[in-house]
VMD Tcl script that draws the C-alpha trace (Angstrom):
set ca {
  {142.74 107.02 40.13}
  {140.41 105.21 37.95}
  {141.67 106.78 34.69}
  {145.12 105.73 35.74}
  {144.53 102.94 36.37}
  {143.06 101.89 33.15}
  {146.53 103.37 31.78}
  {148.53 101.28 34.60}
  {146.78 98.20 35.51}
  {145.74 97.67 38.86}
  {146.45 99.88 41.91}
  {149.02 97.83 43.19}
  {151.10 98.70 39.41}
  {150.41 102.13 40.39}
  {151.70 102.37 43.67}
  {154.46 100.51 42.66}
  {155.09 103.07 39.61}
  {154.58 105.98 42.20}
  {157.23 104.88 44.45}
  {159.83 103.81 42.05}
  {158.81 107.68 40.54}
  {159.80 108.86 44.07}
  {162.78 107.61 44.72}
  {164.42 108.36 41.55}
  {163.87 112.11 42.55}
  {165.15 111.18 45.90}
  {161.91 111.69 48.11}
  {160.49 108.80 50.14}
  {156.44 110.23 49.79}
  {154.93 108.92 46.18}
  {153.15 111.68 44.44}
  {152.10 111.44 40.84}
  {152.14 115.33 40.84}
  {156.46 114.76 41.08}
  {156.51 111.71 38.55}
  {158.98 112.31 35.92}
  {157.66 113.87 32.47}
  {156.19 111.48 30.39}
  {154.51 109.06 33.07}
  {151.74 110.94 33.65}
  {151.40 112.80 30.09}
  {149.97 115.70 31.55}
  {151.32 118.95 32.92}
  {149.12 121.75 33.74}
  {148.86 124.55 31.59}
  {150.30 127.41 33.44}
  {147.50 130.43 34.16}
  {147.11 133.22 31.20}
  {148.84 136.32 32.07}
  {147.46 139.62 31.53}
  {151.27 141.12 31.15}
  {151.51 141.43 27.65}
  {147.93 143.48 27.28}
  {148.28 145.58 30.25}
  {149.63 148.64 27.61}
  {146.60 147.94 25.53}
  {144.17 147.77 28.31}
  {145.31 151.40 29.85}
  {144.99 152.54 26.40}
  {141.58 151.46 25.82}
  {141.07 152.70 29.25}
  {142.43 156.12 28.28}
  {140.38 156.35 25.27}
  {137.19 155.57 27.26}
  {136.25 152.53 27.28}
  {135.65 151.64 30.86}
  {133.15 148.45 30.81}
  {135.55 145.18 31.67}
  {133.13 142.99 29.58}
  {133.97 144.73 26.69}
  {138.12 144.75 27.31}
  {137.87 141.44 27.98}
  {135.66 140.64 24.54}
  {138.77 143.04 22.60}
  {141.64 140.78 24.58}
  {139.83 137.53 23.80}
  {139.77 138.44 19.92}
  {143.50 139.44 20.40}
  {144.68 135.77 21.64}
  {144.19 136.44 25.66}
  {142.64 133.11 26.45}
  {142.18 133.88 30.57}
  {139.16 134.82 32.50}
  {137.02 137.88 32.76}
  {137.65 138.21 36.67}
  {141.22 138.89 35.64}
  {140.73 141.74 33.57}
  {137.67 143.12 36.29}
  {140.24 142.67 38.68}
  {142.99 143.94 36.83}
  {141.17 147.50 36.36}
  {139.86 148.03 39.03}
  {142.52 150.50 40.10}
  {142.04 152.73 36.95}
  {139.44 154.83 38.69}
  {141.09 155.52 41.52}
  {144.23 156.90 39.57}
  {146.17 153.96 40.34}
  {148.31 152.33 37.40}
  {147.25 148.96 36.62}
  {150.41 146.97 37.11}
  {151.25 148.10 40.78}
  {151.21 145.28 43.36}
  {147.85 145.69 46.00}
  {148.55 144.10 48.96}
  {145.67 142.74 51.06}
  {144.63 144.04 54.20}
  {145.71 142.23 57.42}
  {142.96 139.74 59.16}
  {141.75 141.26 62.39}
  {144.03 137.94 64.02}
  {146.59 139.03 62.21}
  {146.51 142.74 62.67}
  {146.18 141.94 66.91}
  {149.64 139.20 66.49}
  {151.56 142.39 64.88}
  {150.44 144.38 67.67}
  {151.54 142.09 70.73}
  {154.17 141.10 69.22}
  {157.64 142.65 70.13}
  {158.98 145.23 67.42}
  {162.61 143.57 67.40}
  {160.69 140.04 66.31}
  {158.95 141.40 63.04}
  {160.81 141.23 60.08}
  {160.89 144.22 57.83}
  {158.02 143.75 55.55}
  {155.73 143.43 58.87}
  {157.06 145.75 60.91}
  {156.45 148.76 57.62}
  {152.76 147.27 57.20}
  {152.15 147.69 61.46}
  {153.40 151.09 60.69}
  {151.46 151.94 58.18}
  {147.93 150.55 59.38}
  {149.10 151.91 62.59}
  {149.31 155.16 60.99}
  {145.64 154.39 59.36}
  {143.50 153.69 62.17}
  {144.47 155.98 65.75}
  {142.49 153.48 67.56}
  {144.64 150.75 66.83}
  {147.85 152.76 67.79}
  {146.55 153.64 71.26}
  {146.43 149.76 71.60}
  {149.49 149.42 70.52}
  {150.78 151.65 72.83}
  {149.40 150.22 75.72}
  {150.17 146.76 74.91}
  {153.85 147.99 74.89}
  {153.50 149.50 78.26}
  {152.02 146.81 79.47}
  {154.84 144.45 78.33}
  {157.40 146.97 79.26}
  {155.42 146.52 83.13}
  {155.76 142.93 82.72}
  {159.47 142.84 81.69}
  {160.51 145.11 84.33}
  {157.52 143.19 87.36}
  {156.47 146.70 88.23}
  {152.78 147.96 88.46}
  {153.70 151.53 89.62}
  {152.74 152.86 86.09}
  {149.62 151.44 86.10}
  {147.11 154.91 85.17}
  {144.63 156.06 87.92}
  {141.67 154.60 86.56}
  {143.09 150.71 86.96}
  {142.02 148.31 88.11}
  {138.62 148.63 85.49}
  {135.50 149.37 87.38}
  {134.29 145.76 87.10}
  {137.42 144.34 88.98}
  {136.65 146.93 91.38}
  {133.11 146.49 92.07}
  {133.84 142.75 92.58}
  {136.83 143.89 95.23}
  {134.62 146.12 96.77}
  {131.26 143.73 97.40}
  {133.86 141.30 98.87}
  {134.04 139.31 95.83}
  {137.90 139.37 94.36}
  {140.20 136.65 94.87}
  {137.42 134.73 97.01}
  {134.83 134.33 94.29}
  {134.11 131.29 92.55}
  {136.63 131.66 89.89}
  {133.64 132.54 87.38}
  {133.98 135.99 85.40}
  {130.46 136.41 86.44}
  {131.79 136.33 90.02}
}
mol new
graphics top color blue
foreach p $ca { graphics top sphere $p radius 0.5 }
foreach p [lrange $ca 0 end-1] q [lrange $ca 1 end] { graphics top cylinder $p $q radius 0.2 }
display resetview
């Protein structure tokens, strides 16, 4: 704000400027980020791109060279002006056999994994529903939970406890029931 306002005057010029920039584009929240081109005088550069040397860096890769350092040294003398993470990152797959230009998705968050799962299959949408499958398919632990999550909602819908399995309720509910402890207790998990 400093630097603008050396260009602007005083804050007050600024917030005026912001505004008036604000409601030309029809929005009633000033942002200098949406102020039209030319009050501001600078616009990002947009992030380098590794698409045009992704031919050259499977090439390179085929030939041998597999230190990312040294691809990124070759790309940097042919005009690529991004970040060595980027090319690390992008070939990392090449070991593995994958190509270098197909899409990784990340792996769900534990909180996210556990909302697919007790969530009703008719409310995912389509992407969702094919990743549940597929880290369903993954980990067998997971899809016994699943399963019994949808039993257990399919109990709820339908206020029926008849297929509740032999071993319920767990042995902690029942030791409590048993010493005299269930519904009378002091509310406590501990009893």
């Amino acid at each position: 704000m400093l630097i603008a306002s050396r260009f602007f005057g005083s804050f007050d010029e600024l917030a005026v400027l912001e505004r008036r920039a604000s409601a030309e584009q029809g929005d009633q929240v000033g942002c200098v980020d949406r102020a039209p081109a030319g009050l501001c005088g600078h616009v990002p550069p947009a992030p380098p791109t590794l698409h045009p040397y992704l031919d050259y860096l499977q090439q390179r890769w085929a030939e041998g060279e597999h230190g990312a350092k040294i691809l990124h040294q070759e790309l940097l003398a042919k005009g690529y002006l991004g970040h060595y993470q980027r090319v690390k990152m992008a070939v990392a797959p090449l070991p593995h056999g994958l190509p270098l230009d197909e899409p990784r998705e990340r792996p769900p968050s534990p909180r996210e994994a556990a909302r697919w799962i007790v969530t009703a299959p008719d409310r995912h949408g389509t992407q969702t529903a094919q990743r549940l499958q597929r880290l369903l398919k993954h980990c067998p632990e997971l899809r016994h939970t699943h399963d019994l999550a949808g039993q257990f909602a399919g109990m709820l819908d339908a206020r029926d406890a008849a297929p509740l399995p032999a071993g319920w309720p767990p042995l902690a509910v029942r030791a409590r029931t048993a010493n005299g402890l269930g519904s009378q207790g002091s509310g406590s998990p501990g009893g």
